[in-house]
C-alpha positions in Angstrom: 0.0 0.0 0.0 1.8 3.1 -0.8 1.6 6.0 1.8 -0.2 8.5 -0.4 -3.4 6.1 -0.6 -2.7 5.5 3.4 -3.0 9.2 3.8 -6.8 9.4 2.2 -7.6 5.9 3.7 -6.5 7.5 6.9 -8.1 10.7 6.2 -11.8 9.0 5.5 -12.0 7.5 8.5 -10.5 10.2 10.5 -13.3 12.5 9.0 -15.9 9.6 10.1 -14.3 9.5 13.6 -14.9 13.5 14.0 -18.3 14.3 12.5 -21.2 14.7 15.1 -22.7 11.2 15.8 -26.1 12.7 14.8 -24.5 12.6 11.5 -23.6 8.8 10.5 -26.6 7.4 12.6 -28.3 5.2 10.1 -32.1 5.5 10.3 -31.9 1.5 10.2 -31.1 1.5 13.6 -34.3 2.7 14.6 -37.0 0.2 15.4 -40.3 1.7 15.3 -42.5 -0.5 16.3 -40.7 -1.9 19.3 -39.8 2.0 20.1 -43.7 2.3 20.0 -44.4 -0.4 22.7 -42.1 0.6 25.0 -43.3 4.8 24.8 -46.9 3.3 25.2 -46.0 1.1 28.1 -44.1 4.1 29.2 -46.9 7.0 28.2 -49.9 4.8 30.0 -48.6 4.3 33.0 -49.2 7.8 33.8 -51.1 8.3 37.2 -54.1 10.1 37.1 -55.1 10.1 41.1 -55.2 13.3 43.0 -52.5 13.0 44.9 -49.9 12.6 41.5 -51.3 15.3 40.1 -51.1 17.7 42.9 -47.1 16.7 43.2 -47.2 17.5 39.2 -48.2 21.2 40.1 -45.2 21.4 42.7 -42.8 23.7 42.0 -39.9 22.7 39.7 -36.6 24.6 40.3 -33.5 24.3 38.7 -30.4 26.4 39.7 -30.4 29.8 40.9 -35.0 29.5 41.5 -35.7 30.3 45.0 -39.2 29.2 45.1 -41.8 30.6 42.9 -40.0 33.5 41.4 -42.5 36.2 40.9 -41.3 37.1 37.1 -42.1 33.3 35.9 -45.4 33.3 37.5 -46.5 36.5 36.5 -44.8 35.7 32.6 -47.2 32.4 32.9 -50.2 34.7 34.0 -49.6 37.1 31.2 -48.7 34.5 28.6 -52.2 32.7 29.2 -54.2 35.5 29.8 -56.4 35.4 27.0 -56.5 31.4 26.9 -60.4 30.1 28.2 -59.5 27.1 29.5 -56.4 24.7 30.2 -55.7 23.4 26.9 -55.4 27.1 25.5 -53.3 28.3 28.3 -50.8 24.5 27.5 -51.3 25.8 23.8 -50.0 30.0 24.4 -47.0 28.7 27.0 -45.8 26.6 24.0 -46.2 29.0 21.4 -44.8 31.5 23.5 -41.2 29.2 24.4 -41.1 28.1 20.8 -41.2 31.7 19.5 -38.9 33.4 21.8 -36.5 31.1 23.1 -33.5 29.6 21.1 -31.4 26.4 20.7 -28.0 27.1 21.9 -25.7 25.4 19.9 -22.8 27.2 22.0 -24.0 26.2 25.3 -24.7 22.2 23.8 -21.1 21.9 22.9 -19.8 23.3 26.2 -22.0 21.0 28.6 -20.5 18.0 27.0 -17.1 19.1 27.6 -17.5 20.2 30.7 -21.1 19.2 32.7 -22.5 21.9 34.8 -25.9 21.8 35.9 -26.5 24.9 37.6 -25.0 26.4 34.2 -26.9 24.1 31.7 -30.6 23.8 32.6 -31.6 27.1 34.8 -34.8 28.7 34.2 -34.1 32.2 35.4 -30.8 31.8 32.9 -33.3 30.8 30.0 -35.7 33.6 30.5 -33.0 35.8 30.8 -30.7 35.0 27.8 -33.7 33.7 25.8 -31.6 30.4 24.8 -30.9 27.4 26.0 -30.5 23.3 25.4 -33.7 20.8 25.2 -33.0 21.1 29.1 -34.0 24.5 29.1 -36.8 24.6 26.8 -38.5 21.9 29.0 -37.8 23.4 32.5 -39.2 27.0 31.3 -42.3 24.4 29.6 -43.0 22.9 32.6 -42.4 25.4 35.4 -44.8 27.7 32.8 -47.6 25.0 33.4 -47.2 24.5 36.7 -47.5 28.1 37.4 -51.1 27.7 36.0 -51.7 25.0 37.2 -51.6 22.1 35.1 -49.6 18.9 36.2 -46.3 18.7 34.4 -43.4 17.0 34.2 -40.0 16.4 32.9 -39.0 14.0 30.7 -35.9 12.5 29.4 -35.0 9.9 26.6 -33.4 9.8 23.1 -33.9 11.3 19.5 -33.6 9.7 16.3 -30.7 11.4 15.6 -28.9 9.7 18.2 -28.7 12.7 20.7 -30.3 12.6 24.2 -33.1 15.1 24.6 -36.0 16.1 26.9 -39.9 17.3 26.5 -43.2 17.5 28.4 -45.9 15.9 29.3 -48.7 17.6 30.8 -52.3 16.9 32.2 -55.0 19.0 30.3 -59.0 18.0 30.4 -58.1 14.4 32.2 -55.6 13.4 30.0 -51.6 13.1 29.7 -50.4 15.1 26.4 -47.0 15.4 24.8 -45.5 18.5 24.2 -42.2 19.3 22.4 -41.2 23.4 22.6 -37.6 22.3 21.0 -38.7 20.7 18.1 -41.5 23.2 17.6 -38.9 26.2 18.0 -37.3 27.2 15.0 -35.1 29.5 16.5 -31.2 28.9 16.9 -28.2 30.4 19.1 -25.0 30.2 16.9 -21.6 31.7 17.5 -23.3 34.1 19.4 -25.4 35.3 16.7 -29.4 34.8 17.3 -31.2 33.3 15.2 -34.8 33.3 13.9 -36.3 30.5 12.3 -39.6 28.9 11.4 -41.8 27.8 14.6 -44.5 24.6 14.1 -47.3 23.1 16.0 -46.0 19.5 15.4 -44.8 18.4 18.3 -47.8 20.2 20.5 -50.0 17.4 21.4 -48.9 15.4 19.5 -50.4 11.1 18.7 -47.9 8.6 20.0 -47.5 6.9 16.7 -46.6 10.1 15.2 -43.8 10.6 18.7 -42.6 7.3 18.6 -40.9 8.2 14.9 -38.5 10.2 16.4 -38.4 10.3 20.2 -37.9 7.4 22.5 -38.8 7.2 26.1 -35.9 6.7 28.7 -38.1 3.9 31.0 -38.3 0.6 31.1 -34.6 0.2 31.0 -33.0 -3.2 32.4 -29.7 -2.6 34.1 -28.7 -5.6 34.7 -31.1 -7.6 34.5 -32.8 -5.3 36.9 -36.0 -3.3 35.7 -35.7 -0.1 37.0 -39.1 0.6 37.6 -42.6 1.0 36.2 -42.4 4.6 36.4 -39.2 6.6 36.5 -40.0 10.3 37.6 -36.9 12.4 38.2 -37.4 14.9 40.3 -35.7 18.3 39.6 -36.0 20.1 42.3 -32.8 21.3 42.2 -31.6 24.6 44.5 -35.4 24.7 46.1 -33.9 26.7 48.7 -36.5 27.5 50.5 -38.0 23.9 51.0 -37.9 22.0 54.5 -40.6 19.2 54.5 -41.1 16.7 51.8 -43.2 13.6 51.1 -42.6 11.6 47.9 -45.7 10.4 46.7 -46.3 6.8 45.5 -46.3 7.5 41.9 -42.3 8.0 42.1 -40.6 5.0 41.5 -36.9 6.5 41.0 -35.3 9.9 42.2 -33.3 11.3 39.5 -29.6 12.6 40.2 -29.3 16.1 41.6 -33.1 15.9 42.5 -32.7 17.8 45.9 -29.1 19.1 45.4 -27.9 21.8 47.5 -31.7 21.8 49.0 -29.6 23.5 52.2 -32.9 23.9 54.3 -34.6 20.2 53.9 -34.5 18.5 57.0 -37.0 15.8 56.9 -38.4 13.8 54.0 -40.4 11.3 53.6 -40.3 8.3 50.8 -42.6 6.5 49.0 -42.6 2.7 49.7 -42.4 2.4 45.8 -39.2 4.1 45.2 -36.4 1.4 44.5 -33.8 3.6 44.0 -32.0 7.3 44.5 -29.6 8.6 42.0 -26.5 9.9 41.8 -25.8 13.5 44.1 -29.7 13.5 44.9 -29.4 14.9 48.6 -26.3 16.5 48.1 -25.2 19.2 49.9 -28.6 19.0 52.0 -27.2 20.2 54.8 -30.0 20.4 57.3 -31.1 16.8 56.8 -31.4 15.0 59.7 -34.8 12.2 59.1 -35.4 10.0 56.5 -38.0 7.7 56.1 -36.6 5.1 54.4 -38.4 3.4 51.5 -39.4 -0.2 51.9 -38.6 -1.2 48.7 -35.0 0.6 47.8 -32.7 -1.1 46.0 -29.5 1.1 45.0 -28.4 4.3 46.5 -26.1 6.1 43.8 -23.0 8.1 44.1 -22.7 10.8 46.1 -25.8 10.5 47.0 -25.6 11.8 50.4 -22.6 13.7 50.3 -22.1 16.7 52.6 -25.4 16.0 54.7 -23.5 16.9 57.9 -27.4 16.9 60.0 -27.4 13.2 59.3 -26.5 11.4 63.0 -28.4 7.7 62.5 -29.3 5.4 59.6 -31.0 2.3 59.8 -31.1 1.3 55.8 -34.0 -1.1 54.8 -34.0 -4.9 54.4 -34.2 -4.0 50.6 -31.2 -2.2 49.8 -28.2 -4.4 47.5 -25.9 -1.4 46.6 -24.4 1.5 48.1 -22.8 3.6 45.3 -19.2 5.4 45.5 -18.9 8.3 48.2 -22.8 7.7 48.9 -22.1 9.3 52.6 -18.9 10.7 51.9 -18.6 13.8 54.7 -21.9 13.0 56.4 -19.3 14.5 59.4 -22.7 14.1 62.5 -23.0 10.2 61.9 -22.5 8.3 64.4 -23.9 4.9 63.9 -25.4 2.7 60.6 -26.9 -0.5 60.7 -26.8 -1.9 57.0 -29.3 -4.8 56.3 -28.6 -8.8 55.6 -30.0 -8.0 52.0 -26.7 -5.7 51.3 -24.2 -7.1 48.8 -22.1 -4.0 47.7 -20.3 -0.8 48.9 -19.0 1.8 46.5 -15.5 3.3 46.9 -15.3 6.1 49.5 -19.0 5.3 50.6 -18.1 6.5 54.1 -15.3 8.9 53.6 -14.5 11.5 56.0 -17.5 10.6 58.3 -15.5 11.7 61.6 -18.1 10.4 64.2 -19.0 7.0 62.7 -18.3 4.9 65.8 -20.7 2.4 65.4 -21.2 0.2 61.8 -22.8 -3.3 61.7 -21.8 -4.6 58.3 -23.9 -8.1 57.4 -21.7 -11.4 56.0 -23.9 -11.3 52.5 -21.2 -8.1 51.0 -19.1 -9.4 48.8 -17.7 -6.2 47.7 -16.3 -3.1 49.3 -14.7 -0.4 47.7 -11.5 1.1 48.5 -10.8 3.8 50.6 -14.7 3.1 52.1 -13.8 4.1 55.3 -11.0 6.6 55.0 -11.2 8.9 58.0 -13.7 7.3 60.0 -14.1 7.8 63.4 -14.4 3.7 64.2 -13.2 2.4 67.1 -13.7 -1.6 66.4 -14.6 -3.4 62.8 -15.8 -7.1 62.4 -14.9 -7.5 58.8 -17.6 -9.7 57.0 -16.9 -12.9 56.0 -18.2 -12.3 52.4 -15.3 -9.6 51.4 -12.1 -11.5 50.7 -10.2 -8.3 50.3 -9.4 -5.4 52.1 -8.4 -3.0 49.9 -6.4 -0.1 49.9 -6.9 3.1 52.2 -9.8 0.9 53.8 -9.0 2.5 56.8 -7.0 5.4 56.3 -6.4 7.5 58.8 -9.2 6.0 61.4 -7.0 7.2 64.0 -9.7 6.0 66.7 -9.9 2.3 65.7 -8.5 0.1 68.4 -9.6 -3.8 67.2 -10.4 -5.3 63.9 -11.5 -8.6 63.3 -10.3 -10.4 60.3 -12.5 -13.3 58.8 -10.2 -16.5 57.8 -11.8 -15.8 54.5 -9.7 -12.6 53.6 -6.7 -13.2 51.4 -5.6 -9.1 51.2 -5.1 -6.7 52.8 -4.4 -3.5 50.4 -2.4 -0.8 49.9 -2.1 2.1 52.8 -4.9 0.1 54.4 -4.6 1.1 58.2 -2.0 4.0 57.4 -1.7 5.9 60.6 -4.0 4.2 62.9 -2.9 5.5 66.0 -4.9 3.3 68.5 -4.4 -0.1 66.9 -2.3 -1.7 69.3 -2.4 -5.4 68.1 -4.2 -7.0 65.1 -4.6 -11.0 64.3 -4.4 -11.7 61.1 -5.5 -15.4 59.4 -3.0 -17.7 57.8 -5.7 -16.8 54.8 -3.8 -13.9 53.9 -1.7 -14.3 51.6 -0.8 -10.6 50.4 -0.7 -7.2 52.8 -0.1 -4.5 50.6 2.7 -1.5 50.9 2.4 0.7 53.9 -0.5 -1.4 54.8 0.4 -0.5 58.6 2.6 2.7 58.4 2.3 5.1 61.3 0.7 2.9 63.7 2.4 3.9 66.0 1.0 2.0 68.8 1.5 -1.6 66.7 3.0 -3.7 69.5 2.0 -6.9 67.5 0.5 -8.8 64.8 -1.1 -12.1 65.9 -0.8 -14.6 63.7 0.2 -18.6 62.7 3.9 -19.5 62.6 4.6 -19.5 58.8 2.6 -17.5 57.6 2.2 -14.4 55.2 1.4 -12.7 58.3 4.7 -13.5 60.4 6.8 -12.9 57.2 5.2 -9.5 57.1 6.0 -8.7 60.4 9.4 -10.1 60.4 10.0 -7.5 56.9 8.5 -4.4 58.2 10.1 -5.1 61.9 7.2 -5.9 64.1 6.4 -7.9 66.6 5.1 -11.2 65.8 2.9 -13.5 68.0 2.3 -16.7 67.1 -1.4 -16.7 68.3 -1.4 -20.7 69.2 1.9 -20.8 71.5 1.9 -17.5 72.3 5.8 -16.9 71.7 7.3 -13.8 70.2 8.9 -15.1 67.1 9.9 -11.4 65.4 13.6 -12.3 65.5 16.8 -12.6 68.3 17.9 -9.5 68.6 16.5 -7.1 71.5 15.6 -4.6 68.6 12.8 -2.6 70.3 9.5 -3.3 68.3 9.1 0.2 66.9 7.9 0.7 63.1 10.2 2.0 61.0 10.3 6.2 60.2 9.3 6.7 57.2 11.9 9.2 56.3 14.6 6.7 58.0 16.7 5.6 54.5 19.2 3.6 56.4 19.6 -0.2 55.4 17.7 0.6 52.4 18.4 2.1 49.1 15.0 3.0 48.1 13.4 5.6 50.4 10.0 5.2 52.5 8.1 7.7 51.1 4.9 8.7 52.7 1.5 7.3 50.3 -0.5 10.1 48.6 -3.8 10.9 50.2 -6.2 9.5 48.5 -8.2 13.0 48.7 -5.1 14.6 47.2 -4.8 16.1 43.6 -2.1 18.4 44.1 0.6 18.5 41.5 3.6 16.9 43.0 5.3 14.2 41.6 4.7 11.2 44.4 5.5 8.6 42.4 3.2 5.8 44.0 0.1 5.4 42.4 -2.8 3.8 43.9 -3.2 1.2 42.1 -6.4 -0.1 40.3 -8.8 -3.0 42.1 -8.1 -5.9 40.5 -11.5 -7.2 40.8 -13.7 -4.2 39.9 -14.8 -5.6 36.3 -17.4 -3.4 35.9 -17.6 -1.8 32.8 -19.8 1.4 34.7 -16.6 4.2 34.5 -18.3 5.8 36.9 -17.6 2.6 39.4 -14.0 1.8 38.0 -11.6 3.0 41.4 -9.1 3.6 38.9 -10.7 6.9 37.3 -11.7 8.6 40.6 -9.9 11.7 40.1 -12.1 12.7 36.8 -14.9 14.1 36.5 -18.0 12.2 35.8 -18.4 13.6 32.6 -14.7 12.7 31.4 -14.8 9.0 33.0 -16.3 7.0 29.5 -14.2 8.8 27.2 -11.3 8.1 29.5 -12.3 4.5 30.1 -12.5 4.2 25.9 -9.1 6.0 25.2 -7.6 3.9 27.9 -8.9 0.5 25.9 -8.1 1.4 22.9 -4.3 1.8 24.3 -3.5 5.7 23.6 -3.5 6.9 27.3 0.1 6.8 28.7 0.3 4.6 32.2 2.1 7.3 33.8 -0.8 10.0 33.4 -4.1 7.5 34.3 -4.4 9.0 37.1 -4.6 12.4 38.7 -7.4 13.2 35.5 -7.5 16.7 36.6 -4.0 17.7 36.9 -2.0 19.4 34.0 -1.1 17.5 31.3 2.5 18.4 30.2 4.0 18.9 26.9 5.8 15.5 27.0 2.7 13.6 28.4 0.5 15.3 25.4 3.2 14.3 22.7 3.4 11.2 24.1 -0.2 10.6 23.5 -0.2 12.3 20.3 2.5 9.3 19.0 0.5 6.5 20.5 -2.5 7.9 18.7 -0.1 7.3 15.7 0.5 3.7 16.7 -2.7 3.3 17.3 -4.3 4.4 14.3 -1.3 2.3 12.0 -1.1 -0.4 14.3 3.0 0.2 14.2 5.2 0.1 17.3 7.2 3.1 17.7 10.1 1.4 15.9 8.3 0.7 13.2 7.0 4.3 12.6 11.0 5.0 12.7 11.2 2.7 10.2 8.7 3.3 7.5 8.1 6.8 7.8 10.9 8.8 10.2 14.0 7.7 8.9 13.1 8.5 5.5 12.4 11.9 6.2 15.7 12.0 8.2 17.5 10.5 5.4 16.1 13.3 2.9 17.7 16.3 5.1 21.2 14.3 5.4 20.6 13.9 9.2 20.0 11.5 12.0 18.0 11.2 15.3 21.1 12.5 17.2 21.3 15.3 14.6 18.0 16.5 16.0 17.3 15.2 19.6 16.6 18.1 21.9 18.9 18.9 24.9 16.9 18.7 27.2 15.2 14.8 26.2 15.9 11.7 24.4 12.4 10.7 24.4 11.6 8.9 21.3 8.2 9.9 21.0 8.8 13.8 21.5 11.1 12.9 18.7 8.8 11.5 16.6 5.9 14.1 17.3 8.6 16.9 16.0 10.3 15.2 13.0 6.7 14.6 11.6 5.4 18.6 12.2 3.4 17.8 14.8 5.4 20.0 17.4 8.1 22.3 17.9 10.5 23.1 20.3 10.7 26.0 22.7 14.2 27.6 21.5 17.8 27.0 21.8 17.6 23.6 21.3 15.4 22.9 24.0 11.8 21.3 24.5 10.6 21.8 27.9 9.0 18.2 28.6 7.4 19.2 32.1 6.3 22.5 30.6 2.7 23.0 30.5 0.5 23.2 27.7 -2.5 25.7 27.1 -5.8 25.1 24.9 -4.3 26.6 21.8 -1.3 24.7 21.9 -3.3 21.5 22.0 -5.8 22.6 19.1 -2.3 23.3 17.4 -1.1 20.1 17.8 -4.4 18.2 17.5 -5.1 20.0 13.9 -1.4 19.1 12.4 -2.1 15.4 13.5 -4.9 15.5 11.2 -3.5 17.2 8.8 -0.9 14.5 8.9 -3.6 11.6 7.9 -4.2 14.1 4.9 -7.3 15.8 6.4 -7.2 19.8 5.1 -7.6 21.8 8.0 -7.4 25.1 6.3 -10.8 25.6 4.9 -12.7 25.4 8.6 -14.7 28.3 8.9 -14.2 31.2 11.5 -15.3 29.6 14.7 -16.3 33.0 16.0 -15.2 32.7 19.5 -15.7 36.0 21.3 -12.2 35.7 22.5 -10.0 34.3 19.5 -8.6 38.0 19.2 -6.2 36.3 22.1 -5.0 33.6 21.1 -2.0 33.6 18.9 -1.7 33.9 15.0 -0.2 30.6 14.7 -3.1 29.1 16.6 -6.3 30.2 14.9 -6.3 27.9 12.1 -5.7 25.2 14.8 -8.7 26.5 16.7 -11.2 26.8 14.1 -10.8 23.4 13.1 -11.0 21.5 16.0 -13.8 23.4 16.8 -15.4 22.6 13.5 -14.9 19.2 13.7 -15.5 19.1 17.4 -12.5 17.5 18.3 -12.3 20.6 20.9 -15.2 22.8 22.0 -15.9 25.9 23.6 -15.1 26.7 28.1 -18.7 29.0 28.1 -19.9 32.3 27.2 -18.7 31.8 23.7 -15.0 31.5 25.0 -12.2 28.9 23.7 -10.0 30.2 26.7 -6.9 29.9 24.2 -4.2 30.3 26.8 -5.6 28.4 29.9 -4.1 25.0 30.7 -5.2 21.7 29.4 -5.9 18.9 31.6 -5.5 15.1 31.5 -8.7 14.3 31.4 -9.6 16.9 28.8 -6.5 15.8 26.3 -7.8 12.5 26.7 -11.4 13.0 25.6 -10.0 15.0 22.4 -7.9 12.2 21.4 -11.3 9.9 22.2 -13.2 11.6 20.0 -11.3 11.5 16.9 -10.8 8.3 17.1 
């Protein structure tokens, strides 16, 4: 194959790889009748009892709503004012969002670099700037309704395009009807220029058959195996400042992530029996909660669910509950005690983190999976681990300066990495000739260790007899650590004597800053889940970056030394690095081979070799590479700056040339119109504009690329993700 025609294979597919998914969907992959079933299913299990629709006419707030804000009431009242009854007064709030709101194409590609929901879906924002996402358009919708008192809701699902989206349903003359202000608005927010387009009736009241051709409902998913529920209402409820009692009525089956986040005031609240689970960040930041009623029938709690609820003191979870997702309770700082139920299997990483007056925790034999760091900080003062958890992984206990005994099942085989790390009170600990691996540091800092009980021969008294503790045979009772009169005293950790790699202290497993620690924490070996969000390994990124990091990672173009720390500063030699595995990736050559085939040559044409141009400053092969083939340069007198750090326009620089290298022509991209490309430097505006065009790089808000802030890990590794 000669390398021109590798360059327009390469540049095809590249050209696939970056063009909005909406784009390549194939209509074939849309099956309307079974898409029909499932929105009818969905559409007639609406409830119709009194008590449903009265919770539909409770006020939905998003963001910075305290309330009913006066202006959205009274712009209901004076929107409907000439309508005679309900279905004219559903009728003038749609016309009215479809004519004067507009799609903000802007604020769509921000949100999926960088997921905000105050920013994204606020009411008072949409009314104000007049655009927003489907989001928006549907929380103006509905709150519109409300204010006049039809029942309304919020609902979520996918588009035939392939894009998620959102609408309303509402309850006019006894019956549920489908409304769609974003499909009927013509209007559009572009590069900061408004736009006025054609507005329809189509989607107002619309049949079901005609819906279900291009909009399918979210419910009725199985997870699992798991059916999530005959009815999944999220609540958005989000920033209700002002509420401090609330009852969930039966017709809620699911509460949707951030439904009561930052709700500061809500202190008790009261859960329908029918509500199997609570999703992710839903009571966050609900700082004056102190009773829940606890539904009967709840299965999963999600992540973060309760963080930052520093009212709670007591929880007794129901016999129902299997899952408790990552940092569910993480700084719940008042708890004291938890009594988890026999029907309990998992706990996420961090559940428990930083809960500082946990004394008390009864955890039942049927877990068979704990996350790490579960406990970190914990105010414990005795454990029984249960018999169903083999492993106890790393930072379990970090920190629990309080605990004084743990009990160790003979069923455990590990102990992790930094697991009891500067437990003060933990004087002795027995541990089963089970064990057959304790992790580094597993015991650093205790300084109160006298001894580890154990049986003669084991991993245990081999682990003693390394670090220098005291070993007890727990059956004859003898000290067996050695026969010297050494005093039994851990090692300091700065103490380099006898040893010529230093003790260095583990990271905190809270810490991001920027040093250069060089242990990692290394990744659970037996988290298979293929959830990003539940993979240890990717806890320092963001939600929003965890699947494109997860899919960068498997398709092997994510360096091992930056997966981890997502949302530090990714340097110039980490992002060249990447760029060159990209290459390998996308020729399926080892570095070598690229040499071989494709560097050399070029080398060979100028009469030089790799010595000839090496930087000063590295050897490193693929900085080399990344150079030779225009990709980057260097940053003067010889010199590359590896540990330098790059900003955006550097990376859109880099990003556009590696395209351009697969024969992709990034000169024709139109002006991106960025309200601050005036900044960013000459060299870097072709760059910008066409990894913006191809959305290989978008926007940091307000219209802004932000050409000379930093670029993080995380972020490089979603660009690279999405071109290929």
């Amino acid at each position: 194959m000669s390398k021109k025609f590798l360059s327009l294979a390469l540049a095809f597919f590249m050209l696939l790889a970056i063009l909005p998914p909406t784009i390549i969907v194939s209509a074939q992959d849309w099956d309307y009748d079974e898409i029909l079933e499932n929105n009818l299913k969905v559409f007639n299990s609406n409830p119709t009892d009194a008590a449903s629709l009265d919770f539909y006419t409770f006020p939905l707030r998003l963001s910075n709503i305290t309330g009913y804000e006066k202006e959205v009431a009274d712009l209901a009242s004076l929107v409907t004012a000439n309508a005679k009854n309900n279905y004219e007064k559903a009728k003038a709030i749609n016309d009215w969002v479809a004519k004067n709101i507009y799609y903000d194409y802007d604020k769509l590609e921000y949100i999926k670099e960088e997921y905000d929901p105050e920013y994204s879906y606020s009411i008072l924002t949409t009314l104000e700037t007049k655009r927003n996402v489907c989001a928006g358009y549907t929380n103006v919708t509905v709150a519109m309704l409300r204010c006049v008192g039809i029942p309304a809701k919020y609902i979520s699902g996918t588009a035939k395009s392939g894009g998620r989206h959102a609408w309303t349903e509402a309850y006019v003359d006894g019956r549920w009807m489908i409304i769609d202000t974003t499909w009927n608005s013509g209007n559009k927010y572009e590069k900061g220029i408004y736009k006025k387009g054609i507005n329809r009736d189509k989607y107002f009241d619309i049949s079901m058959e005609e819906f279900s051709r291009d909009h399918k409902y979210d419910d009725y998913i199985d997870t699992a195996g798991v059916n999530i529920g005959s009815r999944d209402i999220v609540l958005y409820l989000y920033d209700l400042k002002s509420l401090k009692r609330m009852t969930v009525p039966d017709c809620v089956t699911f509460i949707g992530d951030f439904a009561f986040y930052q709700c500061r005031s809500l202190a008790n609240i009261t859960i329908s029996d029918n509500v199997t689970s609570i999703g992710n960040k839903a009571f966050n930041e609900c700082e004056a909660l102190t009773n829940i009623k606890w539904p009967k029938s709840l299965v999963s709690i999600g992540i973060g669910t309760f963080t930052g609820c520093t009212s709670l003191t007591e929880i007794t979870m129901p016999d129902s509950l299997v899952s408790i997702g990552p940092y569910a309770f993480d700084g719940c700082t008042s708890l004291t005690k938890i009594k988890m139920p026999d029907s309990l299997v998992s706990i996420g990483n961090g559940a428990f983190t930083g809960c500082t007056s946990l004394t008390e925790i009864t955890m039942p034999d049927s877990l068979v999976s704990i996350g790490n760091a579960a406990f970190d900080q914990c105010g414990l003062t005795s454990i029984n681990w249960p018999s169903g958890v083999d492993s106890i992984g790393d930072y379990m206990f970090w920190k629990c300066e309080n605990l004084e005994s743990v009990t160790i099942p003979n069923t455990v085989v590990s102990i992790g990495y930094a697991a009891f790390y500067q437990c003060e009170s933990l004087k002795s600990i027995t541990i089963p000739d089970s064990v057959t691996s304790i992790g580094d540091y597993a015991f650093l800092k205790c300084g109160n260790l006298a001894a580890i009980y154990g049986k003669k021969g084991s991993y245990a008294e081999k682990y003693a007899k390394d670090n220098k503790i005291k070993f007890i045979d727990s059956l004859a009772g003898d000290d067996s650590v050695d026969d010297d009169d050494d005093p039994i005293i851990p090692d300091d950790p700065k103490d380099d004597d006898d040893d010529d790699d230093p003790i260095i202290e583990p990271d905190d497993p809270k810490d991001d800053d920027d040093d250069d620690d060089p242990i990692i924490e290394p990744d659970d070996p037996k988290d298979d889940d293929d959830d990003p969000l539940l993979d240890p390994s990717l806890a320092t990124a963001d939600e929003w970056a965890r699947e494109s990091i997860r899919s960068a990672i498997d398709k092997g173009i994510v360096p091992k030394e930056i997966q981890g720390d997502y949302t530090k500063i990714i340097t110039r030699a980490e992002f060249c690095r990447m760029t060159v595995m990209f290459v390998e990736y996308w020729l399926e050559m080892t570095v070598e081979e690229i040499f071989v085939e494709f560097v050399d040559d070029i080398l060979k044409e100028f009469g030089v070799t790799r010595e000839d141009v090496m930087f000063t400053d590295t050897n490193d092969q693929y900085i080399l590479i990344a150079y030779i083939l225009g990709i980057t340069n260097g940053t003067g007198d010889g010199k590359f700056t590896p540990n330098g750090m790059i900003d955006r326009q550097q990376a859109a620089t880099m990003l556009a040339r590696l395209c351009e290298l697969f024969g992709v022509d990034i000169s024709d991209a139109p002006d991106s119109g960025f309200a601050d490309l005036q900044t960013a430097d000459a060299w870097a505006i072709e760059g910008i504009n066409f990894c913006y065009e191809y959305w290989i790089m978008l926007g940091t808000g307000d219209n802004k690329f932000s050409p000379k802030e930093t670029y993080t890990r995380q972020q490089s590794i979603m660009t690279f993700d999405r071109i290929g």
